[in-house]
C-alpha positions in Angstrom: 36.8 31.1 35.1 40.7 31.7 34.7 39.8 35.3 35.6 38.4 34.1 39.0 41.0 31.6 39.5 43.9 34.5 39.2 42.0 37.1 41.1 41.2 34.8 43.8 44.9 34.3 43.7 46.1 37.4 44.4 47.2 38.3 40.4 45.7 41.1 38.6 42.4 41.0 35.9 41.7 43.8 34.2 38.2 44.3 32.7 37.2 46.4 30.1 40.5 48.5 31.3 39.8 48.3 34.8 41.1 46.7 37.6 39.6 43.5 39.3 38.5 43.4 42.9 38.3 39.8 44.7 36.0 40.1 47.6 36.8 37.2 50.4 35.2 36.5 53.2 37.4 36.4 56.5 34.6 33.7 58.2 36.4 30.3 57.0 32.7 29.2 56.7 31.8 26.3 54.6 30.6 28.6 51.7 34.0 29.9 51.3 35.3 26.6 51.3 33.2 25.5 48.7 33.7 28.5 46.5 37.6 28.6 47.0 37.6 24.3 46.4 35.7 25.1 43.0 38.7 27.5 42.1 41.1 24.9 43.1 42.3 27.2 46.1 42.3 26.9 50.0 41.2 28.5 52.4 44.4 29.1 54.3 46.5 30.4 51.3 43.6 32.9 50.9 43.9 34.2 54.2 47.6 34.8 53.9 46.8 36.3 50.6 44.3 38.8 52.2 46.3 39.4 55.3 49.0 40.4 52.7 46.8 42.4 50.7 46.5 45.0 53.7 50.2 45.5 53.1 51.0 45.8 49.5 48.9 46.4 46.5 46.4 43.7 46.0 43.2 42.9 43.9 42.0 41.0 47.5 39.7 42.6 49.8 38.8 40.9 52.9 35.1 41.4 54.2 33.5 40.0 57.5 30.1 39.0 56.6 27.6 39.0 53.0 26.4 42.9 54.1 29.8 43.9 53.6 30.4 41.6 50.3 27.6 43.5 48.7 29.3 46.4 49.8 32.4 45.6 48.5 31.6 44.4 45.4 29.2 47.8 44.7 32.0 50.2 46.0 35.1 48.2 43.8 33.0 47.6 40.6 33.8 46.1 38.6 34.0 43.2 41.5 33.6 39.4 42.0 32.5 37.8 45.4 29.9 35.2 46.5 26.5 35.0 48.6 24.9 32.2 50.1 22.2 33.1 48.2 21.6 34.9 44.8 21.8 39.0 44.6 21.7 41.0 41.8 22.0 44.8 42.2 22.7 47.3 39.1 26.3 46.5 39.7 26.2 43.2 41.2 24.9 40.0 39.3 25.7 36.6 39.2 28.4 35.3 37.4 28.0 31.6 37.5 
C-alpha cells in the first residue's frame, strides 16, 4: 500500500529493480475519486502532479479513458492503475 501511496504521489518505486509507472486517469470521475481518497490523495494535487509529469521525469502517466489504462499499464509494466471493473491480462492483475 505505501508503494501506491508514493507512486500515486509522484515519488519513485522500484520493483524487482524496475521502475514504477502510476497510471491516472485525467476524467476527475468518481472512480478516481474514490481510488485517490483510499490513498489519502486528491484529485486536484494529482492533476498538478500529472500535468507536471509531462515536464520532468515522473513515475505518473496521465490516460483519458480505461482503454488507454490497460494500455498503459501493459506498455509501462511493471504498472499500477484502476478499472471500474476487474481486468486481468498476462501483465495486468489486480492488486487489491
Amino acid at each position: 500500500l505505501r508503494d501506491l501511496m508514493d507512486v500515486y504521489s509522484g515519488l519513485p518505486v522500484r520493483i524487482g529493480g524496475r521502475a514504477l509507472k502510476a497510471c491516472f486517469l485525467n476524467d476527475n470521475g468518481q472512480s478516481s475519486r474514490d481510488m485517490l481518497a483510499a490513498l489519502g490523495l486528491n484529485a486536484n494535487s494529482m492533476s498538478a502532479l500529472a500535468r507536471k509529469s509531462a515536464i520532468v521525469r515522473s513515475p505518473l502517466e496521465w490516460v483519458s479513458n480505461e482503454a488507454d489504462m490497460m494500455r498503459c499499464m501493459t506498455k509501462h509494466h511493471p504498472a499500477v492503475g484502476y478499472f471500474t471493473e476487474t481486468h486481468e491480462t498476462d501483465e495486468v492483475a489486480p492488486c487489491f
